[in-house]
N, C-alpha and C positions, 0 to 999 in steps of 0.2 A: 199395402204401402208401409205400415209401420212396421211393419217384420223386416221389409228390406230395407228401410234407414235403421234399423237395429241391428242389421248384418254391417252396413255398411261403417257404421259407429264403430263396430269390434275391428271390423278389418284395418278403420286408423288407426285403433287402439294398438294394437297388436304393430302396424308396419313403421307407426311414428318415431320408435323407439333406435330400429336399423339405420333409418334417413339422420337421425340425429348422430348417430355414432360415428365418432372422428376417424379416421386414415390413418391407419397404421403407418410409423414413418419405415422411409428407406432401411434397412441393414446396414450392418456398422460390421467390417471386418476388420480386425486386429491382427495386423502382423508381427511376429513375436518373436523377436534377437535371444534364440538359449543356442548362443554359440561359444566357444570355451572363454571368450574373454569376461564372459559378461559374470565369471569369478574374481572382478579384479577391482578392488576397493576403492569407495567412498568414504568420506567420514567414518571409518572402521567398523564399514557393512561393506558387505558384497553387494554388486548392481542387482546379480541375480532378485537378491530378497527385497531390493529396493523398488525394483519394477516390478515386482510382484504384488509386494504391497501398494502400492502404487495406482498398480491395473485394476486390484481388486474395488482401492475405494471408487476408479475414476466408475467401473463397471454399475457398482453398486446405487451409483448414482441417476446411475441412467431412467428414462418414463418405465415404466411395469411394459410396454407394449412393445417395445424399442424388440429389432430380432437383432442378435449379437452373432457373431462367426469367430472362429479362430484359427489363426494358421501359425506352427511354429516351424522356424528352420533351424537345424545343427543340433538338435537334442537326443539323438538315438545313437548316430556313430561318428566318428571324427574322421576328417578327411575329405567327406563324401559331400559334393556339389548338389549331391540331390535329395540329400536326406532334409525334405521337407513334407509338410504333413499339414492336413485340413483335424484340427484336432474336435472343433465344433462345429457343425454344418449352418452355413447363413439364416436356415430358417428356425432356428433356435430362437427362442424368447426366455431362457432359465440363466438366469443371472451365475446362479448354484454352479452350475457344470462350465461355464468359462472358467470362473473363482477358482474352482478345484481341479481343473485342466491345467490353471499358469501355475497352481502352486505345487503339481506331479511332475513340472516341467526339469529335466536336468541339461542343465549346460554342457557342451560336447564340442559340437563341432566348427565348420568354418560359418561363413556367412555370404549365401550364394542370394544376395535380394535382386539381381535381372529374374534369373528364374521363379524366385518366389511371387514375384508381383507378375509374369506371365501365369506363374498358374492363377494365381486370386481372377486374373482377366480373361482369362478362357473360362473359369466357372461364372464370372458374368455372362461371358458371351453365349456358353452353352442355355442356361436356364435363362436368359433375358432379363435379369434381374440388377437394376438400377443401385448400386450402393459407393455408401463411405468407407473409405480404406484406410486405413490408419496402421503407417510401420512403425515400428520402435526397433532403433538400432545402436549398437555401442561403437560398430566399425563402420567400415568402408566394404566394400563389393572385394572377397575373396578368392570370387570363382570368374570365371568368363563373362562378359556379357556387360551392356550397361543400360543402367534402371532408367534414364533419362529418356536413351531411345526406346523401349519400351513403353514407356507412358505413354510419349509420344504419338508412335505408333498405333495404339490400341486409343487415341485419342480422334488421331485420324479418319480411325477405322468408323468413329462414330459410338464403340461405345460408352454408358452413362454412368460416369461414377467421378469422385472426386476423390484426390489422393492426397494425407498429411503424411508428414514425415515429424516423428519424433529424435534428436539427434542426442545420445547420451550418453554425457561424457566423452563426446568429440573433439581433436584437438581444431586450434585452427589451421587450415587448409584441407580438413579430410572435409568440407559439405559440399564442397563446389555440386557434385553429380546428383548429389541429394537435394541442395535447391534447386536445382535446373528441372531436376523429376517433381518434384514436388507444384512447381510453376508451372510444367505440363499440364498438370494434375487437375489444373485449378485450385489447388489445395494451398499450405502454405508449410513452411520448414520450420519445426521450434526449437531452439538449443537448449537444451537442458545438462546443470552442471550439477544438479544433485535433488532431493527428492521433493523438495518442494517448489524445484523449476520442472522436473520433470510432471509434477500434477497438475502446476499451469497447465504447460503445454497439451496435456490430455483433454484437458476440462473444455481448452478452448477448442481442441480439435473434435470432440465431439458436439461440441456445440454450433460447430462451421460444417453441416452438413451438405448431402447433395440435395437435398430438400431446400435448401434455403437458397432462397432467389440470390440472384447476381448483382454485385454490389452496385449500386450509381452513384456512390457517394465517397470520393477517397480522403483519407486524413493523413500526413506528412509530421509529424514532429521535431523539431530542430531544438540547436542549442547550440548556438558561436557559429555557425555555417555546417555543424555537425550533426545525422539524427541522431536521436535518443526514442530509446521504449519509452513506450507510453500507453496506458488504458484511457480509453473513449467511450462515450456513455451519453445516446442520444434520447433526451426525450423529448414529449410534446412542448410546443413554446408554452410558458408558463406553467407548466405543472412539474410533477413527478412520474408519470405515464413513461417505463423506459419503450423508448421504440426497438432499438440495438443497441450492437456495442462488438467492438472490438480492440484486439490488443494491436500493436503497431511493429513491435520488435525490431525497432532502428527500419524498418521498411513503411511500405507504404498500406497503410489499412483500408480498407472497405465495409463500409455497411451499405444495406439497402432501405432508402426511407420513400417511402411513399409519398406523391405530390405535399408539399404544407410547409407550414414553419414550424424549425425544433430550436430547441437548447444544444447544443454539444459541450458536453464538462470532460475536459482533459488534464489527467493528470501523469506528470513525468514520473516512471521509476528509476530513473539515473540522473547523474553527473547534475541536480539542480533539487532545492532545498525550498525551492517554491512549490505551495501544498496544488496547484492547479488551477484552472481558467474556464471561463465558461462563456461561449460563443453563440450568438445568435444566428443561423443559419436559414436557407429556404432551398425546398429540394422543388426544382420545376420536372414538368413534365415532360417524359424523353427527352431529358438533359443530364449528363455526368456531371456533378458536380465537385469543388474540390475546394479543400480548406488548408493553408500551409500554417503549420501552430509553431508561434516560436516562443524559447522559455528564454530567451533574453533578458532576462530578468535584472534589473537595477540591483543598486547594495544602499544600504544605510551603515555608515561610521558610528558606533553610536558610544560617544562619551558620557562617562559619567564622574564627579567630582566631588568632594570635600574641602573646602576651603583651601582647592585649585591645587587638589591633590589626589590623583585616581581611587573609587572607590566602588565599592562593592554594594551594586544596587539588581533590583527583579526591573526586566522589563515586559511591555505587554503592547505590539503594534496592531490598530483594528483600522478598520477602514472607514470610510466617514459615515457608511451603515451601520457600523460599530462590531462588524464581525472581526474575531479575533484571527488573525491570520498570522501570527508571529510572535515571539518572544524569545528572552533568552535570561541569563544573567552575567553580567558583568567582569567579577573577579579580580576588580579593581584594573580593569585593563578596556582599551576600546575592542567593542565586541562588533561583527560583523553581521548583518539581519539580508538576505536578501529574498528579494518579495517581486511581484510583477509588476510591471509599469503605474503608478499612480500615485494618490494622493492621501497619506496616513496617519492616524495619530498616533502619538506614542506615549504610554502612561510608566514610569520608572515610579519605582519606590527604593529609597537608600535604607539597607540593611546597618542596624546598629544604633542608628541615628534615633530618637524621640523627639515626638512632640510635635506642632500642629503644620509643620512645612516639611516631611520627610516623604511626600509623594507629587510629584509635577506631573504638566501631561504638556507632552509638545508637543502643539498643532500645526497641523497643515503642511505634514514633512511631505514635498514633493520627490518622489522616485523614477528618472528615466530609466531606458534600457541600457546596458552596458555604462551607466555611470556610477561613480559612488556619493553621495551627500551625506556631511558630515551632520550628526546632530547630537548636541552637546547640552548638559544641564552640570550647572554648580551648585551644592547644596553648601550651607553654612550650617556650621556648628559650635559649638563650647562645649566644657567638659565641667560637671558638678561633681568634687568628691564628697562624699557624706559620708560621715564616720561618728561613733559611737563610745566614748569610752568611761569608766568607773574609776578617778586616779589612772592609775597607768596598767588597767585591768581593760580589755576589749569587751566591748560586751552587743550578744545578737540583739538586734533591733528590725523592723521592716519600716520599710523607706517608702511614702509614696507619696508622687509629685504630682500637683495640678497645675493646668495655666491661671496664671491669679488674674490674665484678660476674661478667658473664657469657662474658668472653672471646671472644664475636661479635665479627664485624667490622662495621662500621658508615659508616666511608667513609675517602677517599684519593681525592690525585690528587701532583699534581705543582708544584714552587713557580718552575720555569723561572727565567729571569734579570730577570726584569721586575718594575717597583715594583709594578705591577696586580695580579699573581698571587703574589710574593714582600714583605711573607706572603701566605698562602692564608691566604682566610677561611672555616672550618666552621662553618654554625649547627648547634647540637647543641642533644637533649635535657642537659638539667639532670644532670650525674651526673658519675661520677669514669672516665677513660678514659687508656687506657696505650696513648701514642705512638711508633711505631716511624722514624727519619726514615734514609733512606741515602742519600749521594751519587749522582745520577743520569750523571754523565760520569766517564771515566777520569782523568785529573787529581787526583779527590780519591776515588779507588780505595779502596775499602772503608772509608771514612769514614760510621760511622754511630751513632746514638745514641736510647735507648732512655729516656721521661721518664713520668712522671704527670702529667696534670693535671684540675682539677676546673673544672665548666660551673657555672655559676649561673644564677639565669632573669635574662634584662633586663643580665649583663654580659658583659663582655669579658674576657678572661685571653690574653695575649700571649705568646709563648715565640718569642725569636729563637738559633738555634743560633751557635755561628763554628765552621768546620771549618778 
């Protein structure tokens, strides 16, 4: 008996290891545009190097397990509708040999994508193998045939794969047959204008596998009755636990969450200056559910004054949790803040100004959608010159002023020999403050003298020493 629970002990030992090991995901094929356009400049690169580089990092990215395929069309001879090519076979898993396959790739010919995605869908069909297809294209369908009913078709037909389309450097009107195929596809269509919309596009298309369940959960983005892109980012209610997430592309997005309550934080990447919103949701059971997110977002007017005269102040808008969700600076002009609907404070500080009232905080600035509300702060000031002089010799001193209420300090510098800065001019708040002024050079060696004086709003008060 103990020999055979000592067999049996090995035999878990040994089999527990396989049952723990995770599922290789689906194959990931890449279809690959080296058709003669894709010589034709971006920011003063070629596509060609741009999707190459591109493909390499999206590749490099990928799980260690992940099997990768390649297929390119139009890089051997020009002209020719069927010069296309399985350049790395689906059951590949060597990152290496995709990498060095896109980067031997030469740009040639047309660009026949009906035929290229029948072939990618016949090598499903033949081996029975389940994958993600992913094109990347700079044109439109060169040769005969269209991609849309292809997909279609081979969707009909029942077999299992999901199809993106990359579109780069597409004008508008050449996606129409590319989204349609793409929506076949299950998949989704992403415009890319140059290499860092194009890496989007990849990162997300590799990440929206045929492995990955089917959405039950749609997200809408708007802005004026308009959509706008948008990133979405679901996780568990109260935490940081991301469930999904997807991007929205002026369309409609999908994740899939499992029965419970989440967070969803959406943030616009267009046409709106509000940082994003975070929505408490609940995904029922065999229920689709759907969220319309609007960035309607309100405006704040936001003035700011000097004895009722524009002026140049920092602002800083937090919400009544105190998180900072806005600011700007002024520039002696009303500046414009817009934020999501609510309720916020606003902290200004007047630049230039000294002394114990050059920062306010307006409370309780209410913001609706589509309105604007004015919110306005006056600061008061007066102007102290201090100056320095020896008979009719300038001479440097350092200046430094306290409140003679509160005995802070409040500002100082230096009156050098110059008519410019000799006197120094302090704009100060309104109030009574006690000047301390001391010789700045050896010559007039502990020369120093110690005075009052009072700010007024809107004047001037002079005080020239002789040492």
């Amino acid at each position: 008996m103990k020999f055979l629970a000592f067999i049996l002990c090995v035999f878990c030992f040994i089999t527990k290891p396989f049952a723990q090991e995770k599922k290789a995901p689906s194959p990931i094929l890449f279809i690959y545009d080296a058709s003669g356009s894709m010589w034709g400049k971006l920011d003063a690169q070629n596509k060609k190097e741009i999707a190459a580089n591109v493909l390499t990092t999206t590749v490099n990215n990928l799980p260690k397990n992940q099997q990768i395929g390649l297929m390119a069309y139009g890089h051997r001879t020009k002209g020719d509708c069927d010069d296309i090519e399985y350049l790395v076979d689906l059951s590949n898993s060597s990152k290496e040999k995709i990498t060095d396959a896109v980067n031997s790739i030469n740009s040639l010919g047309k660009t026949p994508l009906a035929r290229s995605a029948t072939l990618a869908i016949n090598s499903l069909r033949d081996s029975k193998t389940k994958a993600t297809i992913i094109l990347i294209t700079d044109g439109i369908e060169s040769c005969d045939g269209n991609i849309c009913d292809v997909i279609t078709n081979a969707k009909a037909e029942g077999i299992d794969f999901k199809l993106h389309i990359v579109g780069f450097g597409l004008k508008e009107g050449e996606t129409e047959q590319l989204k349609c195929a793409a929506e076949a596809g299950n998949g989704h269509y992403y415009d890319a204008a140059d290499a860092s919309s194009l890496g989007e596009g990849l990162t997300e298309a590799t990440s929206e596998t045929v492995d990955k369940s089917d959405g039950n959960f749609s997200i809408f983005a708007v802005k004026n009755g308009q959509p706008v892109d948008a990133w979405v980012k679901v996780v568990k209610a109260g935490t940081k636990d991301l469930v999904d997430g997807v991007r929205t592309y002026r369309d409609t997005g999908w994740v899939y969450l499992p029965p419970g309550k989440y967070d969803m934080i959406i943030k616009p990447l267009e046409n709106s200056k509000i940082k994003g919103t975070t929505i408490s949701i609940e995904s029922i059971q065999d229920k689709i559910g759907h969220q319309t997110v609007s960035f309607d977002g309100g405006k704040i007017n936001l003035i700011t004054l000097n004895n009722n005269e524009g002026w140049d102040c920092t602002s800083k808008v937090t919400t009544q949790d105190g998180e900072v969700v806005g600011g700007s600076r002024t520039y002696n002009r009303p500046q414009i803040i817009e934020l999501n609907p609510g309720v916020y404070d606003i902290e200004i500080k007047a630049l230039i100004i000294k002394g114990l009232e050059n920062t306010f905080i307006i409370e309780d600035v209410s913001v609706e959608a589509n309105k604007t509300t004015d919110a306005t702060h006056n600061f008061k000031s007066g102007i102290a010159m201090i100056g320095v002089k020896s008979g009719e010799v300038l001479v440097d001193a350092v200046v430094s002023i306290n409140s003679k209420e509160t005995g802070e300090y409040v500002a100082g510098s230096r009156t050098y020999t110059s008519d410019s800065s000799n006197p120094r001019e302090f704009i100060l708040n309104p109030g009574i403050y006690e000047v301390k002024v001391s010789a700045a050079k050896k010559e007039y060696a502990g020369k120093k003298e110690i005075f009052t004086i009072e700010v007024k709003q809107g004047e001037t008060v002079t005080k020239i020493l002789n040492f």
